[in-house]
DOTI-849525 format. One record per residue (C-alpha): chain; residue number from 0; y, z, x. Coordinates in pm, 1 decimal, m for minus. Layout:
! DOTI-849525
+------+-----+----------+----------+----------+
| unit | pos |        y |        z |        x |
+------+-----+----------+----------+----------+
|    A | NUM |        Y |        Z |        X |
...
+------+-----+----------+----------+----------+
***
This chain:
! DOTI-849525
+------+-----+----------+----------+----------+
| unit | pos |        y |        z |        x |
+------+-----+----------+----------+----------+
|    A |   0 |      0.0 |      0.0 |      0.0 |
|    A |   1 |    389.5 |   m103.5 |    116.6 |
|    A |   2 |    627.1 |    176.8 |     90.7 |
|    A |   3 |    920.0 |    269.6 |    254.7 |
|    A |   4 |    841.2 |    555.0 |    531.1 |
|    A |   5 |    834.5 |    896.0 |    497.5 |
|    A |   6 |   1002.6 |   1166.9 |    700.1 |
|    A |   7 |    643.6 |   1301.9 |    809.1 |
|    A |   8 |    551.5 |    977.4 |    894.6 |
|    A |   9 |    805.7 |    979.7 |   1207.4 |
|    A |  10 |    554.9 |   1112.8 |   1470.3 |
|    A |  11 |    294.2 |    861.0 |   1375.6 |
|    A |  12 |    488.3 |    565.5 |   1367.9 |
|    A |  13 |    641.3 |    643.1 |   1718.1 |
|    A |  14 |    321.6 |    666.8 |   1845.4 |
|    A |  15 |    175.1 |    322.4 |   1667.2 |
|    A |  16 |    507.9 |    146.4 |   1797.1 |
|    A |  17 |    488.1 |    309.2 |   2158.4 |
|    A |  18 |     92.0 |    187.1 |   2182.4 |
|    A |  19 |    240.5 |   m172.1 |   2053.9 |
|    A |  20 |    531.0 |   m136.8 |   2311.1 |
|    A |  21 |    338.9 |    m84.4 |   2658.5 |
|    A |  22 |    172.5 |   m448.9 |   2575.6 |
|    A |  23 |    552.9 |   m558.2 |   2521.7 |
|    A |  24 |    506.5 |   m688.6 |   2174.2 |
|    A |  25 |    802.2 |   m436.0 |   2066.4 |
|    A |  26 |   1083.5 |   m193.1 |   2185.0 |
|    A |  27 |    954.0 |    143.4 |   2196.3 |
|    A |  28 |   1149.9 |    388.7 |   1983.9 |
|    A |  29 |   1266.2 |    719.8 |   2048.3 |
|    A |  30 |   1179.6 |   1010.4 |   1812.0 |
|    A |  31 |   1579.7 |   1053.0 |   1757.0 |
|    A |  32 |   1587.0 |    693.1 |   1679.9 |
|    A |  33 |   1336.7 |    683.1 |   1443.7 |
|    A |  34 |   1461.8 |    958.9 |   1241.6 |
|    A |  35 |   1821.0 |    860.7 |   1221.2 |
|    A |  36 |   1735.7 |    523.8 |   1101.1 |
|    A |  37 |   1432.2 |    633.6 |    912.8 |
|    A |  38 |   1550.9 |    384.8 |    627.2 |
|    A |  39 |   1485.9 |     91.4 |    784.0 |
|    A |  40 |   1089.4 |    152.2 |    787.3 |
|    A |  41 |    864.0 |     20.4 |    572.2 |
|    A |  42 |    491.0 |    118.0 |    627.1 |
|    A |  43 |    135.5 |      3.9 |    535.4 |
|    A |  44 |   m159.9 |    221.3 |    485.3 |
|    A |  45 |   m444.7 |    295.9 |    288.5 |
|    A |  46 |   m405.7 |    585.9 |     51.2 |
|    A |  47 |   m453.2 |    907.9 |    289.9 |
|    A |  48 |   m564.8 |    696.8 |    564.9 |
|    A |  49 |   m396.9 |    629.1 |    919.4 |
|    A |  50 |    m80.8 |    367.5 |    946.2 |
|    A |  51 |   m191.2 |     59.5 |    979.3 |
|    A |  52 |    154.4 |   m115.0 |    975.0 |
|    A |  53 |    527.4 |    m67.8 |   1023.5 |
|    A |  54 |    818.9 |   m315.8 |   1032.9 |
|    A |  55 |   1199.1 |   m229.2 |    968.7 |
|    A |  56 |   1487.0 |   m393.1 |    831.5 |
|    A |  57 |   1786.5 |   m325.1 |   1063.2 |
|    A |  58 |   2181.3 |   m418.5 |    918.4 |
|    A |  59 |   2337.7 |   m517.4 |   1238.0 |
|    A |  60 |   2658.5 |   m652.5 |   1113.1 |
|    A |  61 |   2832.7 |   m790.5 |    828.5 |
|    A |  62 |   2586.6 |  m1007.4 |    618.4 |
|    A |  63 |   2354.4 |   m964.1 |    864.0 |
|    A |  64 |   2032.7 |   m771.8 |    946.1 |
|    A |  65 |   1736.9 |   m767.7 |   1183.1 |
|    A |  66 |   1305.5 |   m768.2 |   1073.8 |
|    A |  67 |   1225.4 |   m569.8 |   1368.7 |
|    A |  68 |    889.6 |   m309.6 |   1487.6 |
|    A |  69 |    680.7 |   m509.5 |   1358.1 |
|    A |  70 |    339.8 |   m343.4 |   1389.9 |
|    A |  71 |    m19.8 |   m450.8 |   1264.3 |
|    A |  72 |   m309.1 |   m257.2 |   1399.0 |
|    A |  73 |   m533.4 |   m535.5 |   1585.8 |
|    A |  74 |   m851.2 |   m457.1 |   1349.4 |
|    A |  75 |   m616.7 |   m476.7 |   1079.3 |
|    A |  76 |   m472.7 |   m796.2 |   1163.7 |
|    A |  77 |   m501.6 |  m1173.2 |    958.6 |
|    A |  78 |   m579.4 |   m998.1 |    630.7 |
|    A |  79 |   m199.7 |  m1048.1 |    535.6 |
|    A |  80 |    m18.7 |   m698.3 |    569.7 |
|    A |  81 |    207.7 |   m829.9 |    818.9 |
|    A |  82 |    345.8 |  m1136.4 |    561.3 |
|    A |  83 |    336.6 |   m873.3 |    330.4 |
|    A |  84 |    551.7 |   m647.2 |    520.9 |
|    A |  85 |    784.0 |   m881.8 |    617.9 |
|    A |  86 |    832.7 |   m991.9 |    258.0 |
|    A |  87 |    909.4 |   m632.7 |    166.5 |
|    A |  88 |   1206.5 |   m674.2 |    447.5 |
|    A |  89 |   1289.1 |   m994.4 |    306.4 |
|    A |  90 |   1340.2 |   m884.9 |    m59.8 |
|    A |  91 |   1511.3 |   m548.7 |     20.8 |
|    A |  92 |   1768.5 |   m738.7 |    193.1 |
|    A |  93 |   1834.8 |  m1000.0 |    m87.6 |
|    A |  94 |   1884.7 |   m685.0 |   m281.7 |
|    A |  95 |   2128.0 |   m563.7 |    m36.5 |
|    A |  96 |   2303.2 |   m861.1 |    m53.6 |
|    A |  97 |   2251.1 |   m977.6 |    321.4 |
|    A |  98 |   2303.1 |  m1327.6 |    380.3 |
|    A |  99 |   2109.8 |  m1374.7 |    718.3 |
|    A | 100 |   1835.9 |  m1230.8 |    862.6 |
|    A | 101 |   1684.7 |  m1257.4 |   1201.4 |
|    A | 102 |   1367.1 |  m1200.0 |   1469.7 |
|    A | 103 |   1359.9 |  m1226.8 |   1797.3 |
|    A | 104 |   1035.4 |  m1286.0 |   1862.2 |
|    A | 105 |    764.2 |  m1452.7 |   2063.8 |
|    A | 106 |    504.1 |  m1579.6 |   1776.8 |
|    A | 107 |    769.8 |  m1846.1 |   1607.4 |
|    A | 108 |    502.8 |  m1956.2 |   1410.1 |
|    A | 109 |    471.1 |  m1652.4 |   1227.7 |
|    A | 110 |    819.3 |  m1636.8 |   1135.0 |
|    A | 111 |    842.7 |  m2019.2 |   1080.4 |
|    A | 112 |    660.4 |  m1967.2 |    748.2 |
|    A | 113 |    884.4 |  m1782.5 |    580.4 |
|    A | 114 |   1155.2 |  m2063.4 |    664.7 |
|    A | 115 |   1285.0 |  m1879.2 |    957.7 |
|    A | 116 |   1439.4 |  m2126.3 |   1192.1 |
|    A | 117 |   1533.6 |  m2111.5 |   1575.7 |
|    A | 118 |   1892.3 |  m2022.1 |   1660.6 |
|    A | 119 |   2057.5 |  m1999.5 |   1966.8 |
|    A | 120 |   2143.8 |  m1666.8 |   2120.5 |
|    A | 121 |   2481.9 |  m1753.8 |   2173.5 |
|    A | 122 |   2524.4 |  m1726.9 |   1806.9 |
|    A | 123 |   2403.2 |  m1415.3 |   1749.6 |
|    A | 124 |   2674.3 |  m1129.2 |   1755.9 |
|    A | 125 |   2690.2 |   m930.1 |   2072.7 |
|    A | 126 |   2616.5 |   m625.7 |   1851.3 |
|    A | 127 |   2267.5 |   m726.4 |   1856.0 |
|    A | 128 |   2199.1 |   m700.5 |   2221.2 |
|    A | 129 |   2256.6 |   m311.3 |   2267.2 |
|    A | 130 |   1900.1 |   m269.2 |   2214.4 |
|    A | 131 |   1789.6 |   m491.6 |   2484.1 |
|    A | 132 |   1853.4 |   m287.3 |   2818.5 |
|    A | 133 |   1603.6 |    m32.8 |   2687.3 |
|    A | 134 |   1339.9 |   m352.7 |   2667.6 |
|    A | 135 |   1106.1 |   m381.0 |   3000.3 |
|    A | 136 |   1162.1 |   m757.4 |   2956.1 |
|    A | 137 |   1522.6 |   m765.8 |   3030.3 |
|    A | 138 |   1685.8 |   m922.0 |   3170.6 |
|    A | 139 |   1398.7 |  m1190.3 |   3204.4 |
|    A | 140 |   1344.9 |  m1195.8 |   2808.2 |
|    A | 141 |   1081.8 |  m1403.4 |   2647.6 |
|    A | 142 |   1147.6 |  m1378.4 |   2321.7 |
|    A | 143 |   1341.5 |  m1628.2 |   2079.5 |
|    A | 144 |   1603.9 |  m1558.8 |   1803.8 |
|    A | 145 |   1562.8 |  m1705.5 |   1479.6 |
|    A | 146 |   1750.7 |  m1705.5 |   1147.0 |
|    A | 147 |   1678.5 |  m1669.9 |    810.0 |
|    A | 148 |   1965.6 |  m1801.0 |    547.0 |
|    A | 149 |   1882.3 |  m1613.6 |    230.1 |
+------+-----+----------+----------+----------+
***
């Protein structure tokens, strides 16, 4: 089941992010960050059972927000939950009224089927590069932006 995350969920979700982070398929997240922006997280599990997925939806500007954390456990993984998860993002931020939404990411082909489309960094407000000196990629970053017009 989808939901949006709970406050005792915090500890758990740092951990699932930090095992996803050492392989560098996200930026790890501290426990101060997770709890001060605790309403960006959606999460997947199985009635009492352990998280199996995570993604947030991150306003970075004006009209603009960020699908980012996004988590699948690998046994977990091609059954759906992460197009599910990312549709949850999607439809809380029409309901915000955001305009664009973007990735950076390194599987474009995951993102290209919900009609996101590559977009040069340039574009992208500076804003939305604070996060990146905490990345072990940068400055030698592999992943792409794309865009979402909604």
């Amino acid at each position: 089941m989808i939901r949006k995350a709970k406050i005792n969920e915090v500890p758990e979700i740092r951990q699932m992010l930090a095992d996803f982070a050492k392989r560098g398929e996200v930026l790890p997240r501290t426990l101060a960050d997770l709890y001060s922006q605790l309403r960006d997280y959606w999460v997947y599990r199985e009635k009492e059972g352990p998280l199996i997925g995570v993604v947030a939806l991150h306003i970075s500007w004006e009209g603009l927000a960020e699908i980012r954390s996004l988590a699948v456990r690998a046994e977990y993984q091609g059954r759906g939950i992460g197009s599910r998860l990312v549709r949850s993002c999607l439809e809380e931020a029409r309901q915000l009224g955001v305009k664009r939404v973007f990735v950076l990411t390194a599987n474009t082909r995951f993102f290209e089927r919900f009609g996101f489309q590559l977009f040069p960094r340039e574009a992208l407000p500076l804003i939305v590069w604070a996060d990146c000196v905490d990345c072990v990629k940068f400055p030698d970053c592999d992943e792409v932006p794309m865009i979402l017009d909604l």
